[in-house]
C-alpha positions in Angstrom: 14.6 13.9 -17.5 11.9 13.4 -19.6 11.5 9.8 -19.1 11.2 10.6 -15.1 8.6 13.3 -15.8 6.7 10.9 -17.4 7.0 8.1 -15.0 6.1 10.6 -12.1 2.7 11.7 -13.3 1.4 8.7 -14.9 2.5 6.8 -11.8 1.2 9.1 -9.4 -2.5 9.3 -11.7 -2.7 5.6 -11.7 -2.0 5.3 -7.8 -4.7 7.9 -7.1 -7.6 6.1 -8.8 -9.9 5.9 -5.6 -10.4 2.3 -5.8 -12.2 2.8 -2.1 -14.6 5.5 -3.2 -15.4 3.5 -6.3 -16.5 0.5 -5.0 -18.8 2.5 -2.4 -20.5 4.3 -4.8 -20.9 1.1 -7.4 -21.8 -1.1 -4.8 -24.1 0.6 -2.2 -24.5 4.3 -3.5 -22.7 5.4 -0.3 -19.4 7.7 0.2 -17.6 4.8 1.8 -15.7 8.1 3.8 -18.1 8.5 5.8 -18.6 4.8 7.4 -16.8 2.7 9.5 -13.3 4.2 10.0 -13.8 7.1 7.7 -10.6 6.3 5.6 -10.6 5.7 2.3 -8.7 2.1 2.2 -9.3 -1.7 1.4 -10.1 -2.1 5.3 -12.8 0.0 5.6 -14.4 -1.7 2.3 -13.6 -4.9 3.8 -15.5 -4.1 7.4 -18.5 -1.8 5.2 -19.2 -3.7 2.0 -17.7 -7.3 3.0 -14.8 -9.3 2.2 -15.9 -9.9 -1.4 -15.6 -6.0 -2.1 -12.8 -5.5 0.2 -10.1 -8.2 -1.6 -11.5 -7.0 -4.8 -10.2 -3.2 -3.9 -7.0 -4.5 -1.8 -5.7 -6.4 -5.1 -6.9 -3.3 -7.2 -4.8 -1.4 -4.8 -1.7 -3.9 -5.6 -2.2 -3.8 -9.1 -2.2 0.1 -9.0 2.1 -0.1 -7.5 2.8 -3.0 -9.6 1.8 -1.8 -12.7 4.0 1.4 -12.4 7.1 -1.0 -11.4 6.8 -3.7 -13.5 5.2 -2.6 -16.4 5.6 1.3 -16.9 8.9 2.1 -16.2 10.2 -0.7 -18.4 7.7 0.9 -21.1 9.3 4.3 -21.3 12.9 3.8 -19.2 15.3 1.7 -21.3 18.4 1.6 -19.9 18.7 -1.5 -17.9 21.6 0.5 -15.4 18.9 2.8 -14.4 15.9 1.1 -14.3 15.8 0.2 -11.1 15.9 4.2 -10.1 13.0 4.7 -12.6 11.3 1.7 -11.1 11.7 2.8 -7.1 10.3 6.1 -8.6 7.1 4.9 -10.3 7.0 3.3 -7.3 6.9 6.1 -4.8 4.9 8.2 -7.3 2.1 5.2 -7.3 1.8 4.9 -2.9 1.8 9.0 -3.0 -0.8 9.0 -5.5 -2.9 6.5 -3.2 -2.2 8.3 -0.1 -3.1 11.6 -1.3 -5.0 11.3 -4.8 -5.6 14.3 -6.6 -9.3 12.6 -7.7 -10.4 12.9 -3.5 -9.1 16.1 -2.3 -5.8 14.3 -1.9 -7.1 12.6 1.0 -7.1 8.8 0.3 -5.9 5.3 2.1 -2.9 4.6 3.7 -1.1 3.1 1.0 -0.4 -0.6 2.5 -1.4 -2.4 -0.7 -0.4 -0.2 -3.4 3.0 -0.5 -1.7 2.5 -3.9 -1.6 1.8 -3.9 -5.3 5.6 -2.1 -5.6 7.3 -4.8 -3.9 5.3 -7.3 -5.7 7.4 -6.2 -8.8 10.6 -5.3 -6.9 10.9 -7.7 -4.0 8.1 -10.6 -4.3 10.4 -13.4 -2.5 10.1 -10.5 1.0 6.3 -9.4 -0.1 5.2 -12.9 0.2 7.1 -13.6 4.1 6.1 -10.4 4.9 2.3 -10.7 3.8 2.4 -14.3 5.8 2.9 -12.1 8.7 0.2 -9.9 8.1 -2.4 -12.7 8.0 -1.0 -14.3 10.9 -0.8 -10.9 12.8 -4.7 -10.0 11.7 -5.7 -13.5 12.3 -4.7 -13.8 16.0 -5.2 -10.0 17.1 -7.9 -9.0 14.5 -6.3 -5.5 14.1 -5.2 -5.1 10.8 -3.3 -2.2 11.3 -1.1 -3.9 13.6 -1.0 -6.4 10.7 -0.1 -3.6 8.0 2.9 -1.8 10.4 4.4 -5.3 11.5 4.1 -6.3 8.2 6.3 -3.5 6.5 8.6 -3.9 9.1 9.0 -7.4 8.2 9.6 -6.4 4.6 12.4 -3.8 5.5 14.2 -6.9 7.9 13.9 -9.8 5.2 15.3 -6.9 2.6 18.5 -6.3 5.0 18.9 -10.1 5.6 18.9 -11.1 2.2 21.6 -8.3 1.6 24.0 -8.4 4.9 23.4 -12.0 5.9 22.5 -14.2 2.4 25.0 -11.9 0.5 21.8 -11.5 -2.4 22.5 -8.2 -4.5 20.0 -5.7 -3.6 21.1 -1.9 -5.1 21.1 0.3 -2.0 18.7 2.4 -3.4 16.4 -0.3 -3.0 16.9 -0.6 0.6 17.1 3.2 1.2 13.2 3.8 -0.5 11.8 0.8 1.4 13.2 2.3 4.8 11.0 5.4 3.4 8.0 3.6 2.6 8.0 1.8 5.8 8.1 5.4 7.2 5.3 6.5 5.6 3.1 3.9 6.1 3.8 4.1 10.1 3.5 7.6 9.8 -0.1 6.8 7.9 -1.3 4.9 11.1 -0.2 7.4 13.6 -3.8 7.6 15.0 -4.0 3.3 14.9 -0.7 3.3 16.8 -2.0 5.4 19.6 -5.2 3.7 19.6 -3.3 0.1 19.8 -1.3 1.3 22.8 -4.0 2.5 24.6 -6.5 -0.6 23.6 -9.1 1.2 22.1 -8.2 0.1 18.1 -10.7 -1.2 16.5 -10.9 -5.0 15.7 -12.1 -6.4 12.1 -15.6 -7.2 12.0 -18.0 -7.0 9.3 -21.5 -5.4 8.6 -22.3 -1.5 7.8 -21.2 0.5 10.3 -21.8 4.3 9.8 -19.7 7.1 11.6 -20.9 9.8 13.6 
């Protein structure tokens, strides 16, 4: 009990540094919140600050899920039955923590590479197909969020593949919490979704680009 207390906070505190928020203030004195898309995700740096600053916060944003899975709940959890329950727990704790951070009035991204950073740990083999769809996605439609819901998607498939068709042991549990992620995160780009069906979604281009 004690282990998961700790796991849960100091998961949840490292997924809610605002990477975003960071990086606008460092790099141009400005509340990166209230340009481009207004959210406060890898993205918005990428199509505000450039592509420098935004891979710098999108691999920030991985390390900040991968840390909690690889490294943390190994630290404190040491039963190796279990740890995978501890891990999918850090896990969670880290995307929530990005999604809603205590540090930005819990409003903060939508937790597409901090959950990437979880599967990095967990699942790299299905990251790494799954992140080839995302470039190819972005690269051909220029909407990243496209990119980001096809992407988890992909993730979830490749998980159950590996498991009902490649007979690879994957725990359940494992398949269960991705199903949630991937739930999240669509329910994170709500507003893109219904933007993309209508056409009116914005397209990834670069340059300053305040919001009214």
């Amino acid at each position: 009990m004690v282990d998961a207390l700790i796991i849960l906070v100091l998961s949840y505190i490292i997924g809610s540094i605002p990477t975003a928020i960071i990086a606008g203030k460092w790099l141009k004195k400005i509340d990166i919140r209230e340009y481009g898309s207004g959210n406060a995700g890898a993205t918005n740096v990428f199509r505000t600050l450039g592509w420098k600053a935004g891979i710098t916060v999108l691999l920030i944003d991985m390390f900040k899920g991968f840390v909690p899975v690889y490294w943390l709940a190994g630290l404190i959890h040491h039963n190796f039955d279990t740890l995978i329950y501890f891990q999918l727990l850090a896990g969670i704790c880290a995307i929530v923590g990005h999604m809603w951070t205590i540090f930005a009035g819990f409003k903060g991204g939508k937790g597409v590479g901090t959950s990437g950073g979880v599967f990095l740990g967990l699942a790299p083999l299905a990251l790494g197909l799954s992140l080839l769809v995302f470039v190819i996605i972005v690269w051909i439609t220029r909407y990243v969020s496209l990119g980001s819901i096809l992407a988890a998607l992909t993730l979830l498939i490749i998980l159950l593949l590996q498991k009902f068709v490649f007979d690879v042991y994957l725990p359940d549990v494992l398949l269960y919490v991705c199903t949630i992620i991937v739930v999240l995160l669509w329910i994170a780009h709500k507003e893109n979704i219904k933007r993309l069906l209508k056409g009116e979604e914005n397209k990834l281009k670069f340059g300053m680009d305040k919001s009214n």
